[in-house]
KEKE-3310 file (N, C-alpha, C; in steps of 0.2 Angstrom, whole numbers, plus 5000, padded with zeros to 4 digits):
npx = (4908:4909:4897:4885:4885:4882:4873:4861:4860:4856:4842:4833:4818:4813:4820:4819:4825:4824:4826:4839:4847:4846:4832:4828:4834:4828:4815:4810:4811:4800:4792:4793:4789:4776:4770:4772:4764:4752:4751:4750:4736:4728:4734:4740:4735:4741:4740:4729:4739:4749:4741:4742:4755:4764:4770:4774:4771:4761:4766:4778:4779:4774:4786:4796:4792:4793:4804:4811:4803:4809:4821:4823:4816:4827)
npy = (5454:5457:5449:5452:5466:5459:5453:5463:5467:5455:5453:5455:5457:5466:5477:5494:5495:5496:5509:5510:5506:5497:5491:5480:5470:5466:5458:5444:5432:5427:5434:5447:5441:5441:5451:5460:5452:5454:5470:5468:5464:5471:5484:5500:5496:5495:5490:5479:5470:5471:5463:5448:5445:5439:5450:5459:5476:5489:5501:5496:5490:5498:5507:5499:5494:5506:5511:5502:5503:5516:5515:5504:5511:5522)
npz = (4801:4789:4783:4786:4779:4765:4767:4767:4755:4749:4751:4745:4740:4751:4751:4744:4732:4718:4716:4714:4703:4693:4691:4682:4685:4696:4693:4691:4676:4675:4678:4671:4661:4664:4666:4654:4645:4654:4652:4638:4636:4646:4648:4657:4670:4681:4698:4692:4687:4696:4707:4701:4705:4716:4730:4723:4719:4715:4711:4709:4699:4689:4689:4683:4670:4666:4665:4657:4646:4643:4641:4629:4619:4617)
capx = (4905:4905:4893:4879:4884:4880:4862:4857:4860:4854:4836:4830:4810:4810:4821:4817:4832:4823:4827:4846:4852:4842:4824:4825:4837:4825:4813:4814:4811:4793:4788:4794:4784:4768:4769:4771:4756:4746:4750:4747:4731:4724:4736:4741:4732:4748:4736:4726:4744:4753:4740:4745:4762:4764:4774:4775:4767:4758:4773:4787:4779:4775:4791:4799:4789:4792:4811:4810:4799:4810:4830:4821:4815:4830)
capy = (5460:5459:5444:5458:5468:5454:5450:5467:5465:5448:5453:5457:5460:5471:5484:5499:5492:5500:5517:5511:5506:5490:5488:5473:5461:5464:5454:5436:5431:5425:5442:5452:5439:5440:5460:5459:5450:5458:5475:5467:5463:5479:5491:5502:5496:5493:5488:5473:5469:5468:5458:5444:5444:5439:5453:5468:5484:5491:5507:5492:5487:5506:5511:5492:5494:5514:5511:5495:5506:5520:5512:5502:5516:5526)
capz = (4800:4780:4783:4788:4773:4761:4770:4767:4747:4745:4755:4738:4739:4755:4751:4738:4728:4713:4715:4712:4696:4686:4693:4676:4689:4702:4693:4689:4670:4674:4680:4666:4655:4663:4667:4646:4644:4657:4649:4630:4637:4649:4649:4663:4676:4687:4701:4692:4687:4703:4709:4700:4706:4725:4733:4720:4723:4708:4708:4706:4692:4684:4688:4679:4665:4665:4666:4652:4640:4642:4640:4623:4613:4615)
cpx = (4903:4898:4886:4878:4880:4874:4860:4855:4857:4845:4832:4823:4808:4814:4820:4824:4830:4826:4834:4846:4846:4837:4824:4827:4832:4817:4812:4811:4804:4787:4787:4789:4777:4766:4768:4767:4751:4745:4747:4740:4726:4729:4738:4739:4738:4743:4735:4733:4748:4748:4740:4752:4763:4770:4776:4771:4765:4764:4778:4785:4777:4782:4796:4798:4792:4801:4813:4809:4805:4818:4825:4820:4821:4836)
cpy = (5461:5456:5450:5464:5463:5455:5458:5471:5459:5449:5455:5460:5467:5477:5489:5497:5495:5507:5517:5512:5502:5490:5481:5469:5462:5459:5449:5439:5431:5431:5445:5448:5442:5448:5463:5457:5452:5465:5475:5470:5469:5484:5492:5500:5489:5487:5482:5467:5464:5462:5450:5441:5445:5443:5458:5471:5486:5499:5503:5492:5493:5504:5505:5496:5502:5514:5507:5498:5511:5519:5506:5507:5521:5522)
cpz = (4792:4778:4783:4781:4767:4763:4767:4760:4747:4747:4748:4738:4745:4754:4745:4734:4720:4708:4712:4704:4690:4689:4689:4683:4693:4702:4689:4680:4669:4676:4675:4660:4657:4664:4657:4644:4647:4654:4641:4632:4642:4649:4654:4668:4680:4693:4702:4690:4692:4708:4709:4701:4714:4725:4731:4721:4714:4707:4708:4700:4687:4686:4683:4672:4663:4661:4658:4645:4639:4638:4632:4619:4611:4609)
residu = (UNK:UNK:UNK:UNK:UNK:UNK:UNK:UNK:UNK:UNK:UNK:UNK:UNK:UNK:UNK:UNK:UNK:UNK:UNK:UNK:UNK:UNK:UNK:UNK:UNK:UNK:UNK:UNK:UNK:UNK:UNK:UNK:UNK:UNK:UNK:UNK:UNK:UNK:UNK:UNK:UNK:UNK:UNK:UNK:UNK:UNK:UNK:UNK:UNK:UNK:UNK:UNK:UNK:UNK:UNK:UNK:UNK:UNK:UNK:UNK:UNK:UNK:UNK:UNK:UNK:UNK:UNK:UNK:UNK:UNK:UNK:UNK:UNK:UNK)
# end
């Protein structure tokens, strides 16, 4: 029975896991790079963003970014 606990924390991409705590761990190192270069380079456009990253939604990567931006300037 804990086994079933476990699976339902490790499924990483499909659950809103977001809304918890760190959005950062939920994505890898090469996402966080290219969400930073994609921003450098247009801006907000979450959308043209997430299309570059198989399997994010253009509101994981606002609310990442949102989250990121907001925990450094303070």
């Amino acid at each position: 029975m804990a086994s079933s606990d476990e699976s339902s924390f490790s499924s990483g991409g499909a659950s809103p896991s977001p809304l918890g705590g760190g959005p950062a761990a939920d994505f890898s190192e090469d996402e966080e790079d290219l969400i930073a270069r994609m921003y450098t380079l247009i801006g907000q456009r979450w959308t043209l963003i997430a299309g570059r990253i198989p399997g994010r939604t253009a509101e994981e990567i606002e609310k990442y970014w949102t989250a990121k931006s907001s925990s450094s300037s303070d």
